[in-house]
N, C-alpha and C positions, 0 to 999 in steps of 0.2 A: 840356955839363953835363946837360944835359936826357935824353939819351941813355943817359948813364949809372944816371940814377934810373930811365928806362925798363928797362935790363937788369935793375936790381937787383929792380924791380918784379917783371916775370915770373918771378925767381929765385923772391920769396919767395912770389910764388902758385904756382909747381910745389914748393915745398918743403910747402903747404900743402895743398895734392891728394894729397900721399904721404902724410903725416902722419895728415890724415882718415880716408885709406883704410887706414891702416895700424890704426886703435886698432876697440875693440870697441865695439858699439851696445850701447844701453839696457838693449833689451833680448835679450842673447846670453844672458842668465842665468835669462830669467825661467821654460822649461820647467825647470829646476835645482830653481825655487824651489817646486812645487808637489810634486813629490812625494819629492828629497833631504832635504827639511829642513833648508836653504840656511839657516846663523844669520843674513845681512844681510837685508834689504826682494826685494823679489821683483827689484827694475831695478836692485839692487847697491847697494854702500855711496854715500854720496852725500860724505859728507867726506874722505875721501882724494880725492888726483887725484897722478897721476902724470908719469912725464917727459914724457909725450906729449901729453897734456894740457896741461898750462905749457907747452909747445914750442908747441903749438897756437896757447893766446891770444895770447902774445908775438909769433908771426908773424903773428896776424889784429889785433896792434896797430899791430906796424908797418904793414901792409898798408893799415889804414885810414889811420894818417899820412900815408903818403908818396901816396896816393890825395887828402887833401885838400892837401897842398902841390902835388904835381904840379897839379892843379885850381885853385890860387891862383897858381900859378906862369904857367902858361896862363893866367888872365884880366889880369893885370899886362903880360905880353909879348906877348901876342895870340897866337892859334894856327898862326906862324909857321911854325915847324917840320914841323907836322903837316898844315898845307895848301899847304907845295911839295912834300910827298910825291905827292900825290893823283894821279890822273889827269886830273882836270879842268883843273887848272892848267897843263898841260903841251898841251892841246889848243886848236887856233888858234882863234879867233873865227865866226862861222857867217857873217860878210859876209865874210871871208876867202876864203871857198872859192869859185871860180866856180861859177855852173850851169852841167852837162853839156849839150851840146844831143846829141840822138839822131846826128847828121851827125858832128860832132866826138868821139865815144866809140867810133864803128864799129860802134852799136848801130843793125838798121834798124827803122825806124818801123814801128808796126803800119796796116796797111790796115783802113780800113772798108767793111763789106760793104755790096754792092750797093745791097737792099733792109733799111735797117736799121729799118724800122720796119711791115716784118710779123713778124708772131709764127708762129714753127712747129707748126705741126699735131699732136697725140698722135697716135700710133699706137701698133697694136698693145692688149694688155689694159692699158695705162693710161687708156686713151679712155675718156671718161665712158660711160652707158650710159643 
């Protein structure tokens, strides 16, 4: 069930991305209005509204709906669904795993140098002066 409001959800926000982008801004009219003699306000008529427009709010109503069901639905049933999706849930435990020893990996051991506790000389023009 829950699934299904999920698809319906991205529908009506990709129907809303198109829609947005499809209608004109504010101000597309307002270079019109200064020197045409545009008879509306400079940013357009403000009382009409058209298809696209109602098509808008209607899907930014639904959208806000099923945003707060979906969100009421999830705190009623816990966030089941959406947290066996995850990665985390599917990865074993950290006392689970053994530690690797360097001998058992085929990985060899680093050696410590000789004299590990002189420090190397500058040479060359890095040497103080």
């Amino acid at each position: 069930m829950f699934a299904i409001f999920s698809v319906f959800y991205i529908l009506i926000a990709a129907a809303m991305i198109v829609l947005i982008l499809m209608q004109r801004g504010a101000g597309a009219e307002a270079g019109s209005g200064f020197g045409a003699g545009a008879s509306a306000t400079v940013f357009g008529a403000r009382g009409s509204s058209n298809f696209l427009t109602r098509t808008t709010g209607v899907l930014a109503t639904l959208f806000f709906l099923m945003s707060l069901g979906m969100g009421m639905y999830l705190s009623r049933h816990g966030a089941g669904q959406a947290s066996d999706s995850s990665l985390m849930s599917a990865a074993p435990a950290a006392a689970a795993i053994p530690a690797a020893t360097p001998a058992a990996s085929g990985v060899p051991a680093a050696s410590k140098p000789a004299d590990s506790g002189a420090v190397p000389a500058a040479t060359g023009s890095s040497a103080a002066h």
